[in-house]
C-alpha positions in Angstrom: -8.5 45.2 -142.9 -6.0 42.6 -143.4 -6.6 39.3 -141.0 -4.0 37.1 -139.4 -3.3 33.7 -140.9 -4.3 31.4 -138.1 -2.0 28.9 -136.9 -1.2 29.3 -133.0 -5.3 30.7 -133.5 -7.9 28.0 -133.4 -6.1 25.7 -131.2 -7.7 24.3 -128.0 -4.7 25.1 -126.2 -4.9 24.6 -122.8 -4.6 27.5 -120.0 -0.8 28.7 -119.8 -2.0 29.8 -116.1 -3.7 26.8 -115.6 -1.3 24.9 -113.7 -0.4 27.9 -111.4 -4.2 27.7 -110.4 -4.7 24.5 -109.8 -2.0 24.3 -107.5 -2.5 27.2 -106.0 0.8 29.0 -106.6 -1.0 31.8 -108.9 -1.1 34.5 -106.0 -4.4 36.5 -106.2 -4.7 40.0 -104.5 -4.8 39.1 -100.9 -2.3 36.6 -101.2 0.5 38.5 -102.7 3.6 38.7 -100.2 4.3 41.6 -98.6 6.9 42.4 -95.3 4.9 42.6 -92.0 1.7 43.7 -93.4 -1.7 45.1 -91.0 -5.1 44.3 -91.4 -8.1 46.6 -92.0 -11.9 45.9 -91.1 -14.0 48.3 -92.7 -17.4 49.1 -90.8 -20.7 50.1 -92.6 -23.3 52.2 -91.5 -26.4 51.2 -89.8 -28.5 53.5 -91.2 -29.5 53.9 -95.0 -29.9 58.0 -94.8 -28.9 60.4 -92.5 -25.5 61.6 -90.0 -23.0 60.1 -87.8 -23.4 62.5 -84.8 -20.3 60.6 -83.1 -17.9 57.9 -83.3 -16.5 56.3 -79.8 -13.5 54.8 -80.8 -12.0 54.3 -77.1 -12.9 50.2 -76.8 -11.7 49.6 -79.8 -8.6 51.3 -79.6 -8.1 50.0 -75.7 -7.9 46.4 -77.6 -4.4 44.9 -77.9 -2.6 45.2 -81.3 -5.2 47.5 -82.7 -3.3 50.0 -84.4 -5.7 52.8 -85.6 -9.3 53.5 -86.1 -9.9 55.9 -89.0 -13.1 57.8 -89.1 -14.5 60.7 -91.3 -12.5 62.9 -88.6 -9.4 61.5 -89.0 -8.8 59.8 -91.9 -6.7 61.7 -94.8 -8.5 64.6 -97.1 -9.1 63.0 -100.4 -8.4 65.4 -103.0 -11.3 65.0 -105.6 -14.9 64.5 -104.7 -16.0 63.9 -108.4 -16.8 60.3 -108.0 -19.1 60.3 -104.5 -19.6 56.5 -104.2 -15.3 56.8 -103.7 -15.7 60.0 -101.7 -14.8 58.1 -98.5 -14.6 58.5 -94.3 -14.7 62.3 -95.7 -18.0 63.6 -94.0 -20.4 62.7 -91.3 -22.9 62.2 -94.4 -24.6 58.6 -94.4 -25.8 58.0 -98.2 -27.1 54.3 -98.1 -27.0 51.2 -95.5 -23.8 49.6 -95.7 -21.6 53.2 -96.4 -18.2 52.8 -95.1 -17.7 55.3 -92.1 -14.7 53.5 -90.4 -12.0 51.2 -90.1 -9.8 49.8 -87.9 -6.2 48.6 -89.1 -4.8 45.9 -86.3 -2.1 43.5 -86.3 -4.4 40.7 -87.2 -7.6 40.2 -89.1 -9.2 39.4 -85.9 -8.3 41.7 -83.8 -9.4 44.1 -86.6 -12.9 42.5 -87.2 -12.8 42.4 -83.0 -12.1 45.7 -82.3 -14.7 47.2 -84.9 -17.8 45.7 -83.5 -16.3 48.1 -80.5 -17.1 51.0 -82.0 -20.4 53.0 -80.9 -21.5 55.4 -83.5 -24.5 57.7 -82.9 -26.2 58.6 -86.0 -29.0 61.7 -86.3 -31.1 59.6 -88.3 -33.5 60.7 -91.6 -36.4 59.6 -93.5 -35.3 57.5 -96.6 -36.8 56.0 -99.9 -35.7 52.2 -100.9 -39.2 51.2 -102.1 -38.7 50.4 -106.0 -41.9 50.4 -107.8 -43.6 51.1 -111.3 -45.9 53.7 -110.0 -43.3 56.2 -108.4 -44.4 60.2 -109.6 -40.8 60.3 -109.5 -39.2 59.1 -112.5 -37.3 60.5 -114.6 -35.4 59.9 -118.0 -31.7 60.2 -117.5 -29.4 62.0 -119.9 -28.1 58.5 -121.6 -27.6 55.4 -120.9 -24.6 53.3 -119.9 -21.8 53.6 -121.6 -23.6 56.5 -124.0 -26.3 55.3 -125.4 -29.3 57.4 -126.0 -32.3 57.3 -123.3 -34.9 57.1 -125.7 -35.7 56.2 -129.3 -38.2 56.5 -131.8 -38.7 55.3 -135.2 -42.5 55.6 -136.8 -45.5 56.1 -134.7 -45.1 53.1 -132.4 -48.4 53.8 -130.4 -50.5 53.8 -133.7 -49.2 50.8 -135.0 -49.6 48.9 -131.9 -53.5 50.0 -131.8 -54.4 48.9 -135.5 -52.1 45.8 -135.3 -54.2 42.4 -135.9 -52.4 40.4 -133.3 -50.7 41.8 -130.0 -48.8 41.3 -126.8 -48.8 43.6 -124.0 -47.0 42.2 -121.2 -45.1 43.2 -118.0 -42.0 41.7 -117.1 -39.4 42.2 -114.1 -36.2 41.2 -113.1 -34.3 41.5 -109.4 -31.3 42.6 -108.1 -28.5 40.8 -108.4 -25.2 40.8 -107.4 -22.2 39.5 -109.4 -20.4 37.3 -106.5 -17.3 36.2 -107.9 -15.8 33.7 -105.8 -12.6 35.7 -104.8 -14.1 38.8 -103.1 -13.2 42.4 -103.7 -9.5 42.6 -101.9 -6.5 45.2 -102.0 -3.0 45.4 -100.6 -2.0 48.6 -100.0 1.2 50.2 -99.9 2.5 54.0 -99.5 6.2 54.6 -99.4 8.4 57.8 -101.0 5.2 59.4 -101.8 4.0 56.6 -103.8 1.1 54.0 -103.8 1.2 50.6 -104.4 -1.7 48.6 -105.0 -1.9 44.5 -105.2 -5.5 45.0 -106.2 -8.8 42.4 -107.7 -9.3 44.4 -110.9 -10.5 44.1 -114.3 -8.7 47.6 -115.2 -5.2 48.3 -113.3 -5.1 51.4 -115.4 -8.3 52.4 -114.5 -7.7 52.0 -110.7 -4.3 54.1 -111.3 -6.2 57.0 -112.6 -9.0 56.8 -110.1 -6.5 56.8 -107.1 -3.9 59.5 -108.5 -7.1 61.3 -108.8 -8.5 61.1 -105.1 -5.0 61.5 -103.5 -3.8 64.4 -105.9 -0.7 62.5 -107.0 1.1 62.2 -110.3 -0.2 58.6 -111.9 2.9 57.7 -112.2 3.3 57.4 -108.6 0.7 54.9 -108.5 1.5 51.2 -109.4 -1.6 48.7 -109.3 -0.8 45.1 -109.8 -2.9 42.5 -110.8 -1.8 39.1 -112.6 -4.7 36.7 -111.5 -8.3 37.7 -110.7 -10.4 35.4 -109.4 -13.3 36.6 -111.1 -15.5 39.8 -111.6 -18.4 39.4 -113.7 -18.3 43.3 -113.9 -17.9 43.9 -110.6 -14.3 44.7 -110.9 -14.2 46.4 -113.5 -13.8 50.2 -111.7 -12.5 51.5 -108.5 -14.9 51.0 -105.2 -14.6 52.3 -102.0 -12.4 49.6 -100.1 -9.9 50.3 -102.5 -9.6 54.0 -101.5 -10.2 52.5 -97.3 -7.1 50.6 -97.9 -5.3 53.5 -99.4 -6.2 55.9 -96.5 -5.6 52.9 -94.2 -2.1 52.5 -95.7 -0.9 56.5 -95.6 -1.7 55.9 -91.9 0.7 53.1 -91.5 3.4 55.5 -93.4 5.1 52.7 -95.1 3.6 49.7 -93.6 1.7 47.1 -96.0 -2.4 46.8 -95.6 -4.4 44.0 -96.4 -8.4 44.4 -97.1 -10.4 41.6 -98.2 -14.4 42.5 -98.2 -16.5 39.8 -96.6 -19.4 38.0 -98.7 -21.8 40.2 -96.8 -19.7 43.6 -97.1 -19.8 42.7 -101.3 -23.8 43.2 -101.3 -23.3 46.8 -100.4 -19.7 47.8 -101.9 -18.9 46.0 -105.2 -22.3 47.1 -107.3 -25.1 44.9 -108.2 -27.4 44.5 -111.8 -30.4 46.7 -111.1 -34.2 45.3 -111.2 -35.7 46.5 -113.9 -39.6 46.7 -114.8 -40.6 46.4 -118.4 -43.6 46.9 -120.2 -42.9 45.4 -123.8 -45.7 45.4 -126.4 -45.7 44.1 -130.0 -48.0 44.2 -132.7 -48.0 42.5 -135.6 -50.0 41.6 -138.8 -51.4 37.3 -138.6 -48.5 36.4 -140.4 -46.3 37.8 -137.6 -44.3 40.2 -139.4 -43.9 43.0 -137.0 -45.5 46.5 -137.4 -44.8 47.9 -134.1 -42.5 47.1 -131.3 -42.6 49.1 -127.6 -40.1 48.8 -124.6 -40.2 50.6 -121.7 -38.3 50.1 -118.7 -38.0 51.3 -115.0 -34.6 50.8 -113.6 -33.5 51.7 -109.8 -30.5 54.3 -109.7 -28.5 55.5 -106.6 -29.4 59.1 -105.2 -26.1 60.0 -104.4 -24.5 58.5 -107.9 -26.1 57.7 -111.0 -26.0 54.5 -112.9 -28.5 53.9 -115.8 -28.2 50.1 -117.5 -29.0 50.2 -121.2 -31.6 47.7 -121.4 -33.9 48.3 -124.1 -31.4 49.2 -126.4 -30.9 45.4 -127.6 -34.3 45.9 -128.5 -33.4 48.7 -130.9 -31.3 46.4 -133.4 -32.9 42.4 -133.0 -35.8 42.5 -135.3 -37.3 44.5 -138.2 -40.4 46.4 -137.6 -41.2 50.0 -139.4 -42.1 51.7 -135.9 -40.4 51.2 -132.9 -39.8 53.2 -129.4 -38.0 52.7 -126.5 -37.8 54.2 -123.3 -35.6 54.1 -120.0 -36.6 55.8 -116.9 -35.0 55.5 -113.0 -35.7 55.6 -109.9 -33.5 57.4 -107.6 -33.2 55.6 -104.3 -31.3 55.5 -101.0 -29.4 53.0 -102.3 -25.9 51.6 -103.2 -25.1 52.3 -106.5 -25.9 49.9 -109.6 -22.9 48.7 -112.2 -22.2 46.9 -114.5 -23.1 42.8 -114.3 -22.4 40.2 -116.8 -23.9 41.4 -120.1 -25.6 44.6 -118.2 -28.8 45.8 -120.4 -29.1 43.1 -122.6 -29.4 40.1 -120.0 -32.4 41.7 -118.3 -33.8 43.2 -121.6 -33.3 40.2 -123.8 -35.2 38.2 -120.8 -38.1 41.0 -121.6 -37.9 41.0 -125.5 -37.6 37.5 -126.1 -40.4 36.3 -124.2 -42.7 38.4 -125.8 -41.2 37.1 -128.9 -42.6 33.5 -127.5 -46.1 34.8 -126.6 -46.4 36.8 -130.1 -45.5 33.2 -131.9 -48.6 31.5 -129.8 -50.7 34.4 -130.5 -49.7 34.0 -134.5 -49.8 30.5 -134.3 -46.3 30.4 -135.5 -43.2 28.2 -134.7 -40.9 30.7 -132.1 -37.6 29.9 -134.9 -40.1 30.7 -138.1 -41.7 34.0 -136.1 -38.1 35.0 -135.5 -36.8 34.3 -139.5 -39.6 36.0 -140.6 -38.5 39.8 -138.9 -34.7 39.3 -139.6 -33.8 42.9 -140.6 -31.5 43.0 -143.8 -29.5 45.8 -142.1 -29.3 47.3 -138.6 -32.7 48.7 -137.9 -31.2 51.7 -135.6 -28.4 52.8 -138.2 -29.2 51.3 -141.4 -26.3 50.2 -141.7 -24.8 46.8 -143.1 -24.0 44.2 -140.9 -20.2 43.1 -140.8 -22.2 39.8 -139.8 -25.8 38.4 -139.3 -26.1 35.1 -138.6 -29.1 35.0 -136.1 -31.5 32.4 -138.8 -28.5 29.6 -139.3 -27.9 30.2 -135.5 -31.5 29.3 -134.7 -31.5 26.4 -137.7 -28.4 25.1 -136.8 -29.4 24.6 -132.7 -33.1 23.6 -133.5 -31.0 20.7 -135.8 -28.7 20.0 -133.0 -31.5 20.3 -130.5 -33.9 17.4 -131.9 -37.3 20.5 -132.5 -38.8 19.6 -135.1 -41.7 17.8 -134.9 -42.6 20.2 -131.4 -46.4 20.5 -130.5 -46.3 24.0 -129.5 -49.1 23.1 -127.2 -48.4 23.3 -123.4 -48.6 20.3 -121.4 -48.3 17.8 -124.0 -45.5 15.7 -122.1 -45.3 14.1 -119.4 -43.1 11.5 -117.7 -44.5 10.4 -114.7 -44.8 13.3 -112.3 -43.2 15.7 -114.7 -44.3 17.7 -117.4 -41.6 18.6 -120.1 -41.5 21.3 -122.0 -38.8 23.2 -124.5 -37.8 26.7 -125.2 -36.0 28.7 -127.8 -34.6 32.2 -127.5 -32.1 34.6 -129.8 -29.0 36.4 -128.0 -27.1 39.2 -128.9 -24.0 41.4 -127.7 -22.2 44.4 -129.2 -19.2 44.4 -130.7 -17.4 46.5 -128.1 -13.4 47.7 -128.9 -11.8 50.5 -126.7 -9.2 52.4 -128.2 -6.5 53.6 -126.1 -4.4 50.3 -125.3 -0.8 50.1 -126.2 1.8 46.8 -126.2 5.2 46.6 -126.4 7.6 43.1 -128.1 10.8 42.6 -127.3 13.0 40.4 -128.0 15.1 38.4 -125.0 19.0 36.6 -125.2 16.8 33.8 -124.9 15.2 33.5 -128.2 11.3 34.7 -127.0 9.3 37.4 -127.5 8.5 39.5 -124.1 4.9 40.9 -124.7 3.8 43.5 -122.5 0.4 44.9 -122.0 -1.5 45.6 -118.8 -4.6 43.4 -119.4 -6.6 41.9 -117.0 -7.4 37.8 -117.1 -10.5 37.4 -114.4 -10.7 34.0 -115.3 -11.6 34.5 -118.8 -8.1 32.7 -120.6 -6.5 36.5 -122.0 -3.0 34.9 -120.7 -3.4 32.1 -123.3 -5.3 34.0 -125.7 -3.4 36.9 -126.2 -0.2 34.6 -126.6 -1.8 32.6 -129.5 -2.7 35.9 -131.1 1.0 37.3 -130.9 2.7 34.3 -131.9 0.5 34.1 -135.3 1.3 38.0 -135.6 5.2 37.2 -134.8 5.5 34.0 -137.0 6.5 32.0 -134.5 5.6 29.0 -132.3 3.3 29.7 -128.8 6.4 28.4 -126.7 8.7 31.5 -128.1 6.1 33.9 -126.5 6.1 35.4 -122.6 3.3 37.5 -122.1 3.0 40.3 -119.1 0.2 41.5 -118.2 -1.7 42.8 -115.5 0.7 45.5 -113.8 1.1 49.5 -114.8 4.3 49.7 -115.4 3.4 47.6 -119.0 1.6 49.5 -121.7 -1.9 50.5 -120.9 -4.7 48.4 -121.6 -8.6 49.3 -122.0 -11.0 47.4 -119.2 -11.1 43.6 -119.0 -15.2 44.6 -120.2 -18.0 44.9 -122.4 -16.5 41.7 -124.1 -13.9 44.1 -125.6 -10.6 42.3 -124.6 -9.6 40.3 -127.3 -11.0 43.1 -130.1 -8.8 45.9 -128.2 -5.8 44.3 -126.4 -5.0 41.6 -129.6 -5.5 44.2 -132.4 -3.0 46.4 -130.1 -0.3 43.4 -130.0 -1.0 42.9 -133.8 -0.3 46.2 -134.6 3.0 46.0 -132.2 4.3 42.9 -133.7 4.2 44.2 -137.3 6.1 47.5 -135.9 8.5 45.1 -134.6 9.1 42.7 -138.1 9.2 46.2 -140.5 11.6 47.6 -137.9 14.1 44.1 -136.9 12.7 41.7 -139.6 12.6 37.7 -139.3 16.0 37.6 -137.4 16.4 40.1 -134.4 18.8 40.8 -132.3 18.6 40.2 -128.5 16.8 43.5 -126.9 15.1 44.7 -130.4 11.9 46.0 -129.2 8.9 47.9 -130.6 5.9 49.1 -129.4 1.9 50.3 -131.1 -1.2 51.6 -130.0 -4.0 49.6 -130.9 -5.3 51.1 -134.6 -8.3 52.8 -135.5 -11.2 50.4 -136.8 -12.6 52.7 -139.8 -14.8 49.7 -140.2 -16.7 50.8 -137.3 -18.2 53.9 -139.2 -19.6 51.5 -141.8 -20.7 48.1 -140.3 -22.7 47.5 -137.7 -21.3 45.2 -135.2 -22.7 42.4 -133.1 -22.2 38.6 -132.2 -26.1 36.7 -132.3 -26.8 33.2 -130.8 -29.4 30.7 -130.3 -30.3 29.2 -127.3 -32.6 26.2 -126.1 -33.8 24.9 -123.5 -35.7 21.6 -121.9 -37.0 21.5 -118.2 -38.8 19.8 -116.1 -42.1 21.1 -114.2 -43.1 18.8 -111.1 -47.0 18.7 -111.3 -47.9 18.6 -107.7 -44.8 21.2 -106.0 -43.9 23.5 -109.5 -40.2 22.5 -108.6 -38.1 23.5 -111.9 -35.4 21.5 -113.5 -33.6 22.1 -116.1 -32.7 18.8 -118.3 -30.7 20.4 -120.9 -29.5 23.5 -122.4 -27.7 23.9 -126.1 -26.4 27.1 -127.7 -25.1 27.9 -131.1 -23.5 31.4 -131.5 -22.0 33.8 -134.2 -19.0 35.1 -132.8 -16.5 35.8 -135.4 -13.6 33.4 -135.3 -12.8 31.3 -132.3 -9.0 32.3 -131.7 -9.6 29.2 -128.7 -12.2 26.4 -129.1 -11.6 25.2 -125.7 -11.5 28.7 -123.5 -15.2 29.4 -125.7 -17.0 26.7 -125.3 -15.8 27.3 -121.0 -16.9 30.5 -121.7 -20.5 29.6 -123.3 -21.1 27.0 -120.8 -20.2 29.5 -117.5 -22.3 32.5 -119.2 -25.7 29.8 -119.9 -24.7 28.9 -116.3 -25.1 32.0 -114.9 -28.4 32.1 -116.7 -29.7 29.3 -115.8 -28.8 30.7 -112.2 -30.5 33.7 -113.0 -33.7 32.4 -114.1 -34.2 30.0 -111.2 -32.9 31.3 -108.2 -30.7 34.9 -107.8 -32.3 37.6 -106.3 -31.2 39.9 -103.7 -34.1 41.0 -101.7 -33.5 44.4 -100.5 -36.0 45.5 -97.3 -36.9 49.4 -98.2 -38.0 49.7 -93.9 -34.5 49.8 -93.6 -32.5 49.8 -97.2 -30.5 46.6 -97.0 -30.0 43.3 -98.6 -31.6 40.4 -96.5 -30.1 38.0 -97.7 -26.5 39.1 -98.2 -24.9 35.3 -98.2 -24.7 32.3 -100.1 -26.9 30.6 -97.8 -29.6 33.1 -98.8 -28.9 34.4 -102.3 -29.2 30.9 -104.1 -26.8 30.2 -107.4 -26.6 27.5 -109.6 -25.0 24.1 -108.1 -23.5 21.3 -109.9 -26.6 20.0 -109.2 -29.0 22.4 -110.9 -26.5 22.3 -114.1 -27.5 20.0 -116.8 -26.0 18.4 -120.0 -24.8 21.6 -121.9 -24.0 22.1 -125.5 -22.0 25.2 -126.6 -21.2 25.5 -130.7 -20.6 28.1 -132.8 -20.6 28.8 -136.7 -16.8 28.8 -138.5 -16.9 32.0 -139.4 -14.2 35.0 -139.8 -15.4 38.9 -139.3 -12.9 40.6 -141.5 -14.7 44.0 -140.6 -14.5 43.3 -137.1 -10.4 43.2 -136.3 -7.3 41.4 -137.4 -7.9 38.4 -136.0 -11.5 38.3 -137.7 -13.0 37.7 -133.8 -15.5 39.3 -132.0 -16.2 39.3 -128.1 -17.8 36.1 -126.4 -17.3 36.4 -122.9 -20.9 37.6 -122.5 -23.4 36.7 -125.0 -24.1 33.2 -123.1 -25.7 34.6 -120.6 -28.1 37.1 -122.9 -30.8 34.7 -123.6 -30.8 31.8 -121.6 -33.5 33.3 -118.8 -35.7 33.6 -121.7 -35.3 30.3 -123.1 -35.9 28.5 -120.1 -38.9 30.8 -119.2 -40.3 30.1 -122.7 -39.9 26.4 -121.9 -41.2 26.5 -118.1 -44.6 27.8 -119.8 -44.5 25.3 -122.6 -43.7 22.8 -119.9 -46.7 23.7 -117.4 -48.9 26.5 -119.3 -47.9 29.1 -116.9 -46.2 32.0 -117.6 -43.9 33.4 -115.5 -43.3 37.0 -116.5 -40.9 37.7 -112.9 -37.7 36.6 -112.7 -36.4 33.8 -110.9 -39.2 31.4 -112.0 -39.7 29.7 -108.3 -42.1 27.4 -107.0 -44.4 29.8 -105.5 -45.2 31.8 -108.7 -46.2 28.2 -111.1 -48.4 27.0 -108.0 -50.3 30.6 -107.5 -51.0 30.3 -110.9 -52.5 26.9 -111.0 -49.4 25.2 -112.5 
């Protein structure tokens, strides 16, 4: 595979949208202008199982400037019930607390949000399940796991190996739901006029939304347009159709022509927009004195939606990280009277990482090894799962290079050995990994303007993650020319179709599709075009992906605090070093390192969504009750990377980063609470209550 020359690549150039954002002139979904638009308040169910006997919509519709109140009897027939989570205001069937059974489109937002606390819906109530537990006689394997992974592997005889091995760990760990909460919530404008929609929508995927509603409403996709230049985040969340999008649609055909606007709430987001399921996991390693692994065991209990199923791939990181000559993994759900579970920041290997690599850190205590010379010492020469080659392993100089950067050596592995007053200080290492991801399908198009630039179309999606300014460095190195002679468009689909904004797979699929249309457009028009010379490419075929295996690595480390009389956590300082491929934009990387060890740091400490099974809802549905990071729980953070180029990988030689900061930081700062205060905190967040239980 042949790799762009970098020139316009490797430059911190700052955010061509920046600007536009920080003066608030980038319009987001909700903000988009439209003529004389209406307002919709979507209304959940009360119930988490059961059926809406009636809906008494005469209050609400008595209110002044209400305009309609749709219901399961009166909204539009939706075409396709394939996706159920979608299949919406269709039947009296109540699925989960929180369901969308009506709205009420009104000439204001107020009067909307007014009139639909009006409503009096009688339900025929029935028994339901939310109680998520390890000891359910109802699990089950599922047939794979997200996107396609197999549920369950086996290499060796894992069970014998872990009886005869000298040294083991057997250990439980958990994680909680959570829920992705980007700060601009899930909103939609919708529009239907000739017999076509129009969607100003918060979405990772505009071509994915198109399908998705063309589908429900049986019309043509080209009849469906979804814009969507600036998302203000999504972590995920955004990146499929969810059922306000299809509310709005419905809410729209009832206006006949007239704009909606939708916005979900905070609160309506903990039900509609998807969350990371808890997980369970039993992990077990044996391993001879010297730590070299004989046998590793994962095993992991996930919570999946009745009506719809979602299973996150968590153990399968566990598959690939480390060498050991019997290994088995296992993933089994639990199908509850819940929303469904999706996809959240790095889904499988953020929770199964957390798992893995603090076992990792108990085995190396056991051993009486270093964590960094435990981990060296099982570095696979190639990919354990496929055998094969690596297009690029750097996982030991990651670890070297950080525990340099990070001032390690010379660590007493013993726990509470420092101390500062009131506070015990501790440090903690773990190893990160993501796929590799590229999605084939996306297609751009060049031309060439009276102006002297290079139009560069391609319906990709930038939550936030700097694809405007990336993608234009990318095609100006494969054009020849400076940044300033490229426009890009993205983010509408009526420009070439574009994969998911996911999966860390934007760069990888959207850049090597503009590669490939910039050297259709030189063999076609050469170094001097002509104003309106155009060409266009799909994104290639990677053969390389049949004969490398794939993934980016990292190192991460942590210090924090441990207050000896209240447990209170702090975390002093976090560094990373990563193996990424090249860095097509130092600047946007190291933003996008620092926000994913963020999030983990968020993770580790304080996100949970604590769902009530006596009634199947979120309690704390807010940010007053489901705690994030603040600036003031953030602490000096170091993001580097090797200078590297993965020529297997695609033709800029770059691999995806948008995740892999967030893979191992729980761990590390778990690993470095315990070294910090001797406890070990196996559920995740690590909060007060669970270091002073134990005597910390």
């Amino acid at each position: 595979m042949k790799v762009l020359e970098p020139h316009a690549m490797g430059r911190p150039l700052a955010r061509l949208d920046g600007v536009v954002k920080v003066e608030g002139t980038a319009p987001y979904a909700f903000e988009q202008r439209v003529e004389h638009p209406a307002y919709v308040f979507p209304v959940q169910s009360a119930i988490a199982r059961g059926r809406i006997l009636s809906v008494d919509t005469r209050a609400a519709e008595a209110v002044e400037g209400v305009l309609a109140v749709l219901t399961h009897e009166t909204a539009a027939t939706l075409v396709s019930d394939q996706n159920k989570e979608l299949w919406v205001l269709q039947s009296a069937e109540v699925r989960f607390r929180g369901q969308l059974i009506a709205a009420v489109i009104a000439e204001t937002l107020e009067t909307a949000r007014y009139a639909a606390d009006l409503l009096r819906i009688e339900y025929e109530q029935a028994a339901h399940d939310a109680a998520f537990g390890a000891g359910r006689g109802d699990l089950y394997a599922p047939d794979f796991v997200n996107p396609r992974y197999p549920t369950d592997t086996d290499t060796g005889d894992a069970e014998a190996a872990f009886s005869g091995a000298p040294v083991k760990v057997d250990a439980t760990y958990s994680t909680p739901m959570e829920h992705n909460n980007p700060m601009e919530p899930h909103a939609t404008i919708a529009i239907w006029q000739d017999g076509g929609l129009t969607l100003y929508d918060s979405t990772q995927c505009a071509h994915g939304v198109r399908r998705t509603m063309a589908d429900l409403f049986g019309i043509d996709p080209e009849r469906v347009r979804v814009l969507s230049p600036y998302v203000g985040g999504g972590f995920g969340s955004k990146g499929v159709a969810h059922a306000h999008n299809v509310v709005a649609a419905l809410a729209a055909r009832q206006m006949a022509g007239r704009p909606v606007k939708l916005a979900l709430t905070r609160q309506q987001m903990f039900s509609l927009a998807g969350h990371r399921t808890p997980t369970i996991q039993r992990f077990r390693l044996g391993a001879g004195r010297d730590g070299r692994l004989r046998s590793v065991i994962h095993e992991v209990i996930e919570q999946t939606s009745r009506f719809k199923e979602f299973a996150e791939q968590t153990a399968t990181p566990t598959r690939l990280m480390y060498a050991s000559p019997n290994r088995r993994t296992r993933h089994r759900l639990a199908a509850l009277d819940v929303p469904v579970p999706s996809w959240m920041r790095a889904p499988g290997e953020t929770p199964g990482m957390f798992a893995g690599e603090s076992a990792m850190d108990e085995l190396a205590l056991a051993c009486g090894l270093d964590p960094i010379e435990l981990r060296a010492r099982n570095e696979p020469e190639l990919d354990p799962q496929s055998g094969k080659p690596w297009s690029a392993r750097h996982l030991t100089e990651c670890l070297r290079e950080g525990a340099r950067r990070f001032g390690w050596e010379g660590r007493d592995p013993r726990p509470r050995q420092r101390r500062e007053g009131e506070w015990l200080i501790g440090t903690g290492v773990a190893s990160s990994t993501y796929p590799r991801y590229s999605i084939p399908g996306s297609r751009a198009l060049i031309r060439y303007d009276s102006e002297g630039r290079y139009e560069v179309e391609i319906a990709a999606a930038d939550l936030g993650t700097g694809a405007w300014t990336v993608l234009t460095q990318i095609a100006a190195d494969a054009l020849e020319c400076p940044v300033e002679a490229v426009r890009l468009r993205i983010g509408d689909t009526e420009l070439p179709y574009a994969s998911v904004a996911g999966g860390s797979s934007g760069t990888t699929s959207w850049g090597s599709a503009i590669v490939a249309a910039a050297q259709a457009f030189r063999e076609r028009h050469g170094n001097t075009p002509s104003p309106g010379a155009q060409a266009a490419a799909d994104m290639p075929r990677m053969p390389e992906e049949e004969r490398f295996s794939m993934h980016s690595f990292g190192a991460q480390f942590a210090e924090v605090l441990v207050h000896l009389d209240t447990g209170e956590v702090r975390v002093q300082r976090m560094l990373g070093v990563f193996s990424v491929g090249r860095v097509i934009n130092p600047r946007l990387a190291r933003s996008q390192f620092i926000g994913g060890m963020t999030m983990g740091l968020s993770m580790a400490l304080h996100e949970a969504s604590v769902l009530d099974p006596r009634f199947g809802h979120v309690v704390n549905p807010d940010f007053a009750g489901y705690h994030i990071a603040t600036h003031a729980d953030v602490p000096n953070i170091e993001a580097h990377w090797l200078e590297e180029v993965d020529g297997h990988s695609n033709p800029m030689g770059s691999r995806g980063i948008g995740e892999i900061g967030i893979v191992g930081t729980a761990a590390a700062i778990a690993n470095a609470v315990y070294h910090a205060s001797g406890v070990r905190v196996r559920d995740l967040p690590i909060t007060l209550d669970k270091l002073l239980a134990a005597g910390g």
